[in-house]
C-alpha positions, -999 to 999 in steps of 0.1 A, spaced: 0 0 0 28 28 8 48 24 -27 16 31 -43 5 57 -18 26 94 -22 20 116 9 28 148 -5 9 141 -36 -17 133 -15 -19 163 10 -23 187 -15 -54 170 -28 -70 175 7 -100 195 9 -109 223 29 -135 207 49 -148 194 89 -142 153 85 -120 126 103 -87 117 93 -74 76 99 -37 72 96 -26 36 92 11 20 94 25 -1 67 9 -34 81 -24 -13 78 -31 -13 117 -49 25 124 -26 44 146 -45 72 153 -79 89 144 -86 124 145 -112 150 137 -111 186 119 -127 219 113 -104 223 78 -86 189 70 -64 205 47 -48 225 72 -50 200 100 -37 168 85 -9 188 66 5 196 99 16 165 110 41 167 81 58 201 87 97 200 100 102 213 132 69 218 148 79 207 184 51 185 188 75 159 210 85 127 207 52 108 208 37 127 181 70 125 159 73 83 161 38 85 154 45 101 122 70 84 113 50 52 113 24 67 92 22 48 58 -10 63 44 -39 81 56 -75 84 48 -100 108 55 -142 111 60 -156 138 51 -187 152 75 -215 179 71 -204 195 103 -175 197 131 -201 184 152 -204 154 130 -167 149 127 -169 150 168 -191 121 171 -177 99 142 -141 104 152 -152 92 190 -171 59 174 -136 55 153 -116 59 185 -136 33 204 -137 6 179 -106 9 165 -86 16 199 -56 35 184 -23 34 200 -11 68 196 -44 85 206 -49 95 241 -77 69 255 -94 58 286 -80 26 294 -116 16 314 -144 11 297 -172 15 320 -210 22 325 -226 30 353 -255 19 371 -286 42 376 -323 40 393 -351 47 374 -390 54 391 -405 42 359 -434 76 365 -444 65 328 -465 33 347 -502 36 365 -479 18 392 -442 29 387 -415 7 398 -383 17 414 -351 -2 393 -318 -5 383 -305 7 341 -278 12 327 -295 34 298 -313 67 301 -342 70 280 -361 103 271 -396 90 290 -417 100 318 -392 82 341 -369 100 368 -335 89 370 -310 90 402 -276 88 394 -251 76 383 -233 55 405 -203 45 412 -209 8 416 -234 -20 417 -234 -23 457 -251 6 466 -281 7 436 -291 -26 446 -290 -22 486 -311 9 482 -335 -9 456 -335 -34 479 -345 -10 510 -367 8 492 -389 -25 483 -389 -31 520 -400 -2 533 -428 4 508 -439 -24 493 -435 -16 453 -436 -36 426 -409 -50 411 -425 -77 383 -428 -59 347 -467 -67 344 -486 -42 330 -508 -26 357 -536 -2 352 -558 8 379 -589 -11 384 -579 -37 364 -565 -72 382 -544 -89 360 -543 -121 382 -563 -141 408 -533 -145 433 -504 -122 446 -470 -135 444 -443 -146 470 -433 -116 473 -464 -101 485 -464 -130 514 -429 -124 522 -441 -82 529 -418 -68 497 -451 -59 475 -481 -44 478 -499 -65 451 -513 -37 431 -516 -67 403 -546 -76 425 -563 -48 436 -550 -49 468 -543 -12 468 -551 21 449 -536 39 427 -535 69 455 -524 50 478 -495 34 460 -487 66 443 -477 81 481 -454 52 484 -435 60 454 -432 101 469 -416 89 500 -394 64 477 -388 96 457 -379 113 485 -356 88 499 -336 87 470 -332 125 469 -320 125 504 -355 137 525 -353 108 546 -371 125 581 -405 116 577 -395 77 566 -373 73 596 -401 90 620 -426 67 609 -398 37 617 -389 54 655 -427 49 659 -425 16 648 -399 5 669 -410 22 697 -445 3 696 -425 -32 690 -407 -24 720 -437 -15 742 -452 -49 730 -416 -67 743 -413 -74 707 -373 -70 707 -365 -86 681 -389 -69 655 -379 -33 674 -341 -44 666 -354 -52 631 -364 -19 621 -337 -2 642 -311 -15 616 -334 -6 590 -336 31 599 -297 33 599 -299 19 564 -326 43 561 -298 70 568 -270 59 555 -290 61 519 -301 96 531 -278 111 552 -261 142 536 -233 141 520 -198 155 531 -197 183 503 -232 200 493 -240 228 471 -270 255 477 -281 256 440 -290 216 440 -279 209 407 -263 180 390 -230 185 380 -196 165 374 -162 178 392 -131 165 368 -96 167 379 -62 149 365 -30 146 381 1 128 364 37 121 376 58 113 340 38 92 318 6 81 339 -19 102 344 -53 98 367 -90 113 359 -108 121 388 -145 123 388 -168 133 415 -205 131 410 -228 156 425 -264 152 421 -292 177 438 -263 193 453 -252 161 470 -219 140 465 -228 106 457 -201 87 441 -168 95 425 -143 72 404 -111 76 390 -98 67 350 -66 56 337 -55 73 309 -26 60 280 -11 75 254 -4 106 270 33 110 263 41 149 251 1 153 254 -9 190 276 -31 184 302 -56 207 288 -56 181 256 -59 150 278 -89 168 294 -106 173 265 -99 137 252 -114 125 286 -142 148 280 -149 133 247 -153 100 254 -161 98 289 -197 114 274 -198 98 243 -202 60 269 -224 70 297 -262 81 296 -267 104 324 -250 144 312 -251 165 338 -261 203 336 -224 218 346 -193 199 342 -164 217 362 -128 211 347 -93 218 365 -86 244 330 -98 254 298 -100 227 266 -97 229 230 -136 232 218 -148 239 245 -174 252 225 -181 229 200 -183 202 234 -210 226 250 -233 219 217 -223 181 217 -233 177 256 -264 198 253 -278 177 222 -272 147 240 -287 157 272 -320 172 258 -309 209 273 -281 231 280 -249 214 296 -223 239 305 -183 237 307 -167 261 337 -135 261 347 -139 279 380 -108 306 394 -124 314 429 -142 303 457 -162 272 467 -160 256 427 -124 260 424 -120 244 461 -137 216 447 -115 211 417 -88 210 437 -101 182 458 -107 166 429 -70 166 417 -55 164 451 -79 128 451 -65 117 418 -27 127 428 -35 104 463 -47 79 438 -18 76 413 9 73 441 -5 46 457 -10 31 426 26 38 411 39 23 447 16 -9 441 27 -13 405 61 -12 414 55 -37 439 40 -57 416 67 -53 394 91 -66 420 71 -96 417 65 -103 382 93 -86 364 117 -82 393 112 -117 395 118 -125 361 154 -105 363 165 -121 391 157 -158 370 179 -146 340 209 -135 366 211 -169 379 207 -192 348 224 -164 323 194 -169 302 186 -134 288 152 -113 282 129 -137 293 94 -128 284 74 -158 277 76 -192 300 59 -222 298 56 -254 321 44 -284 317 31 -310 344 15 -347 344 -16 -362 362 -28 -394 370 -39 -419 393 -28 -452 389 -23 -446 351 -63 -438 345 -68 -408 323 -30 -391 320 -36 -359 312 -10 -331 308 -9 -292 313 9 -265 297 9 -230 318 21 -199 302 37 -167 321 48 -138 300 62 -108 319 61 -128 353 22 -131 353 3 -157 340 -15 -158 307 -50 -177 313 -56 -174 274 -26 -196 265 -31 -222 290 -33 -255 271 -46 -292 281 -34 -324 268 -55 -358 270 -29 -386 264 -33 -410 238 -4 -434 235 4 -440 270 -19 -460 290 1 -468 326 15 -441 351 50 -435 328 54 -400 335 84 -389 313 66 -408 280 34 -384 288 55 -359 289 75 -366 257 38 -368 238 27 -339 252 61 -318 242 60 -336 213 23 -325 207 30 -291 216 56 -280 196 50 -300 163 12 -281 166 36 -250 169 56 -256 137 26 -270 118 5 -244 121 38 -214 118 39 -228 82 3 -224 76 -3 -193 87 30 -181 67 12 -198 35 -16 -174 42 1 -145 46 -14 -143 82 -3 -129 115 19 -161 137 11 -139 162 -26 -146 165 -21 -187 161 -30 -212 192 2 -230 191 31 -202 170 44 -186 199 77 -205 214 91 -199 257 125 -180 259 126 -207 287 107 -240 291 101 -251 331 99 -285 338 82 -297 370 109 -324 380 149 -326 372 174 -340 354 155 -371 337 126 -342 333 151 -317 313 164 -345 296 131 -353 276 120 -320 273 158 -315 256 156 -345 232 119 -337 215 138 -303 214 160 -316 192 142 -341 173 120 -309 159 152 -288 156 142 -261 179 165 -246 203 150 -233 237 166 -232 266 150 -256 295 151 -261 330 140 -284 357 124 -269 390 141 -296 419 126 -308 445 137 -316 476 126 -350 501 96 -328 515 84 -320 473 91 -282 478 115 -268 448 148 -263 464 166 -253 432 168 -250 388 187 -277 371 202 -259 340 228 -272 318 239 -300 338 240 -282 369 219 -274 397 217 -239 412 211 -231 441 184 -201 446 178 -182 477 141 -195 487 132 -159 498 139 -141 464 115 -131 443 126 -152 417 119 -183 437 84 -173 447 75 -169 410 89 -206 400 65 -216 428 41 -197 419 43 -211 380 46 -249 399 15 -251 413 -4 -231 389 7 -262 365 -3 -287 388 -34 -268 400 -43 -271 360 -35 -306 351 -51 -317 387 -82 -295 374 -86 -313 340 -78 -345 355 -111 -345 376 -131 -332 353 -125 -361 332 -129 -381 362 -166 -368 367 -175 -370 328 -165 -406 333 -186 -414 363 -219 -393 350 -211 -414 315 -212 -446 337 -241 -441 354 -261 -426 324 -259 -456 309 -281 -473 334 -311 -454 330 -338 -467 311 -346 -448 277 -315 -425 278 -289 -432 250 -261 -413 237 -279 -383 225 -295 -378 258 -264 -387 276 -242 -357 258 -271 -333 264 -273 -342 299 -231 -337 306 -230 -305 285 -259 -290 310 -245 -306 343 -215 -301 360 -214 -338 380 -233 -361 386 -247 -352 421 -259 -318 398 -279 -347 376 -292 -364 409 -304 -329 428 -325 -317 395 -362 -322 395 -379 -333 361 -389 -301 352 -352 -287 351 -344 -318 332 -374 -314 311 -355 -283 300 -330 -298 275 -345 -302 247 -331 -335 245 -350 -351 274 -387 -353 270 -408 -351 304 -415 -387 309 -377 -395 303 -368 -363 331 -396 -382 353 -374 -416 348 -343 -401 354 -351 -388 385 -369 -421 394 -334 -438 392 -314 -411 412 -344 -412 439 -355 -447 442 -346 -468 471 -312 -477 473 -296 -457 441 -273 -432 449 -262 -426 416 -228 -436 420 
């Protein structure tokens, strides 16, 4: 694509135009996506000599290939498209959230003769009143939860009008005191409506006249000597409060607005959000940001800005920023469309709004330091860890380890495991099980060879079809080889794992993890030697680490074969179910004992198992003296 491609040609044939401009390596990957107000100018600017635009910005370039551009009817356009770009396409070089989050809101669902009071995720131009958002699952559903205990609302999705039943019986959850059972006519529309106003109230912090009516309560349950009912509602009118109670930092006007703050220390960078809603605090959370290298913080805010709002569904009416942003404008239009009504961007200089910023980056400076002092910790043990490894066996850059390990009892159903750790942490995605198939007693170091031998010749196979195809190795099950292969034994270990090494002509260095009389690893046999390695290093705890995790996996697999076996077993017993019914049963099961506990009308479920066959399968399980083993 470049040799055909000529980039100065090609920028003088750019228009004068809002659009989105793509620019793509010479593999074709998208490195970065931007927007414009003139693409001419904008794009063309990448390309002049000494611009000062850093580092970051000039590798990007240099990668650049070819670029494309889309051309829009508006800025505003270009705004939105290059955010649905940016999200799909995940850029390296553009600045990006690294979390990709919703958040959880309550909807009173005022659209409904009898509104309900319940959790989304998606805000919807209706009658409905939202609260929110929050910050996290736990608190939505414990004040849902509350909410439907205090006043009885609905929470089933019939549709209710008033005066209507719409069934002969309430439900359990009417019996259990969690519904009113307006779906009967067991209460008015009036009635039910004053319900949802102290809900309402509740969840806008008015929580007096609630917790008076419980004092009353509890008062008159303790009168009676009811203590345990007076203790009852005691705990709930601290819930009551906590979901009330107001919050540390208020705000006279009452309106909803975001506070967003950033603090960085060299190339990582925190985004700070507190959310205030009717003047209340009620959540804040805190974004990773990447690319940010040679980025100003007013362009990282603005990024953030972008496509914080472009993912979730609530937009406040004032969003406070630490400083000014490029379109701020142009983002002012974009929010207010989206919200149904005028958002506004301040950046405040004095009093009680700037205080708040400040918190708000103090918050995310707190934030990144601990982080930064974990991740270094962290580092100690996965890459630290790592280091220490290549200082004592000489083996350099080690990013990719695998080890193997074997399973069996008595020789029934050898299995094998291969774990992978790149970086010093393990890679779940790469994990592989073997079932062995030419060895049928407990001869550990011929499993092994198959399983090696399996492994790698999968490896080399599938290397040379993916080269025929002209496709990435990278992306293959089996193409990418250990800088070091771990073998969960010693020298006889190593000395397999060395020969089907050399049989396929590879050359990768191995070494055996040693154990000492009492099974723990005491040392690394490596080229005929054994090395002694301090057992309070990091580097030992990882090869530990990686020992189990090998043995945890091939232990794993091993009884799960275990079980299909002993649910295939007994299956075959049962009257009228064959294979069909049998393979239905194991993909929906986990065991056996999950067969036996199932009533017929969970069996009756699969598709496979007709009613009358469920009813004989749970004859056999439940009959006296099976126990389905």
């Amino acid at each position: 694509m470049e040799k055909l491609f000529d980039i100065q040609e090609e920028l003088h044939k750019l228009p004068h135009e809002p659009g989105v401009y793509i620019m793509h390596d010479k593999s074709d990957a998208i490195i970065y996506v931007g927007k414009a107000k003139d693409l001419h100018n904008r794009v063309r600017s990448y390309f002049r000599t000494n611009v000062g635009r850093g580092p970051w910005i000039d590798r990007m370039v240099s990668l650049i290939a070819y670029f494309e551009y889309i051309l829009t009817d508006s800025e505003m356009e270009s705004l939105v498209l290059e955010n649905n770009l940016i999200k799909e396409y995940r850029p390296k070089y553009n600045t990006m959230l690294m979390d990709d989050k919703t958040y959880p809101m309550i909807k009173v669902t005022f659209g409904e003769d009898f509104p309900r009071v319940m959790k989304t995720r998606q805000m919807k131009k209706d009658r409905s009143r939202y609260f929110g958002p929050y910050p996290g699952e736990l608190p939505v559903n414990s004040t849902i939860e509350l909410i439907n205990k205090l006043f009885g609302l609905r929470t089933c999705n019939k549709s209710i009008k008033e005066g209507v039943k719409v069934q002969d019986r309430p439900c359990l959850n009417y019996q259990m005191g969690l519904c009113s059972a307006p779906c009967v006519g067991y209460i008015s529309k009036q009635e039910y409506m004053e319900k949802v106003e102290k809900a309402v109230d509740l969840l806008t912090g008015n929580c007096r006249e609630v917790v008076a009516e419980l004092e009353q309560k509890m008062a008159g349950h303790a009168e009676n000597m009811e203590y345990e009912e007076a203790a009852a509602v005691r705990d709930m009118i601290a819930n009551v409060k906590a979901v009330g109670m107001k919050q540390k930092m208020t705000d006279s006007d009452g309106e909803d607005k975001d506070i967003i703050a950033m603090a960085g220390i060299e190339n990582d960078v925190v985004v700070q959000v507190f959310f205030v809603r009717d003047g209340k605090l009620i959540g804040r959370e805190h974004f990773y940001m990447r690319g940010v290298e040679d980025r100003e913080q007013s362009e990282i805010l603005g990024e953030f800005v972008k496509q914080f709002y472009a993912g979730t569904p609530f937009i406040p009416r004032e969003i406070m920023l630490q400083q000014d942003i490029e379109d701020r404008g142009l983002l002012e239009s974009w929010l207010s469309e989206r919200r149904g009504s005028r958002t506004y961007i301040v950046i405040p200089k004095i009093g009680t709004k700037e205080k708040l910023v400040e918190l708000a980056a103090k918050n995310a400076m707190t934030i990144l330091k601990q982080d930064r002092d974990r991740i270094k910790r962290e580092e100690g043990r996965t890459i630290g860890a790592v280091k220490e490894i290549e200082e004592l066996t000489g083996i350099r850059d080690i990013k990719r380890m695998e080890a193997f390990d074997i399973s069996n009892i008595s020789g029934f159903e050898n299995v094998g495991s291969m774990v992978v750790f790149e970086r010093g942490k393990p890679k779940k995605s790469d994990y592989r099980k073997f079932k062995i198939k030419t060895v049928s007693g407990p001869d550990d170091y011929a499993c092994m060879k198959e399983v090696l031998t399996r492994r790698f010749t999968h490896g080399i196979e599938e290397n040379r079809e993916m080269a025929e195809k002209g496709e990435d190795a990278g992306f293959g099950s089996f193409t990418k080889y250990p800088d070091v292969l771990l073998m969960d034994g010693g020298k006889g270990q190593v000395n397999i794992a060395l020969r089907v090494l050399e049989e396929l002509k590879l050359d990768i260095p191995v070494c055996g993890m040693v154990k000492d009389d009492n099974h723990r690893t005491r040392g690394l046999y490596y080229n005929n030697e054994e090395l002694p390695i301090d057992t309070h290093s990091e580097g030992f705890k990882l090869i530990t680490r990686i020992q189990d995790e090998a043995h945890r996996f091939a232990i794993e697999y091993h009884r799960s074969l275990r079980s299909r076996d002993q649910v295939r077993s007994v299956l075959d017993n049962i009257p009228g179910v064959g294979e069909t019914r049998r393979k239905a049963l194991m993909r929906s099961f986990d065991s056996i004992e999950d067969i036996k506990n199932a009533d017929p009308e969970r069996l009756a479920e699969l598709p496979e198992i007709p009613f009358h066959i469920a009813e004989e399968i749970y004859r056999y399980f439940h009959s006296t003296g099976a126990d389905g083993k």
